[in-house]
N, C-alpha and C positions, 0 to 999 in steps of 0.2 A: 732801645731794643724794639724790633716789631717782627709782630707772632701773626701768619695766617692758619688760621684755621685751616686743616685736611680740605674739605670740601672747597674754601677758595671765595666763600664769598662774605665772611668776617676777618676782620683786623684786628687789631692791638696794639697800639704804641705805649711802651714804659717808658718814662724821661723824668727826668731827675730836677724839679723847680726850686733852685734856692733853700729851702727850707722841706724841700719833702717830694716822693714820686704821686707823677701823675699816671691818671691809665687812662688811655682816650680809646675809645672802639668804635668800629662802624660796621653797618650790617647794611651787604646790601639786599634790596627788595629781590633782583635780577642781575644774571650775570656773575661773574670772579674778575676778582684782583688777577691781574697778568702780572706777574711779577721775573724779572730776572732769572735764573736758571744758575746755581751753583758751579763756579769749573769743578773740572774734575779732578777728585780728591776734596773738595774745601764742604765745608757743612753753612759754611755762612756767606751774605751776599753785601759787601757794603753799598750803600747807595746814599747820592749827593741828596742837596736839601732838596732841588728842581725835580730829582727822578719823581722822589717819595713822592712830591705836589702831582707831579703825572700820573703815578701812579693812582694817588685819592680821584683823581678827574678822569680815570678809567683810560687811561693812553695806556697803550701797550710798550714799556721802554726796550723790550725783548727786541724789538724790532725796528728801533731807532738806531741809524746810524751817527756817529761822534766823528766830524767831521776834524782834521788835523788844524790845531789853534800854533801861531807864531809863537816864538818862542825864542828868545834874546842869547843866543852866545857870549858865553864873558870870557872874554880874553886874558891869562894867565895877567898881562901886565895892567890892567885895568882892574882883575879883583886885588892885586896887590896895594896899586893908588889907593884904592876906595875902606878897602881895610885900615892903612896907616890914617886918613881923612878921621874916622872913626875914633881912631885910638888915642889923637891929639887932643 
């Protein structure tokens, strides 16, 4: 879970270690967290492990384009093969 303070320039991460939560926080001297922007309707924002790192090293991800990644088509009779492969 990570909590910014109103004003934008304190953090909170809750995370859960094996055996018990931790709380890690940062304060910065100058400046706010740029963080993501909720769509609308939603109260919450997920973000990958990369953003959150960007986000800590003050990059703005708001404003980062996500460039279209490949992406493998499976062929009706090839996830069929791969399933039976599987199941032998």
């Amino acid at each position: 879970m990570l909590n910014v303070v109103r004003s934008g320039d304190r953090l909170k991460i809750l995370y859960w270690d094996r055996d018990g939560f931790v709380l890690w926080y940062k304060r910065l001297e100058e400046g706010k967290f740029k963080l993501p922007r909720p769509r609308e309707g939603a109260r919450t924002v997920e973000l990958r492990a990369s953003e959150l790192a960007m986000i800590l090293d003050g990059i703005d991800v708001s404003k980062l384009k996500r460039v279209p990644r490949y992406e493998r088509t499976v062929r009706s009779g090839e996830e069929k093969s791969s399933k039976e492969k599987i199941s032998k």
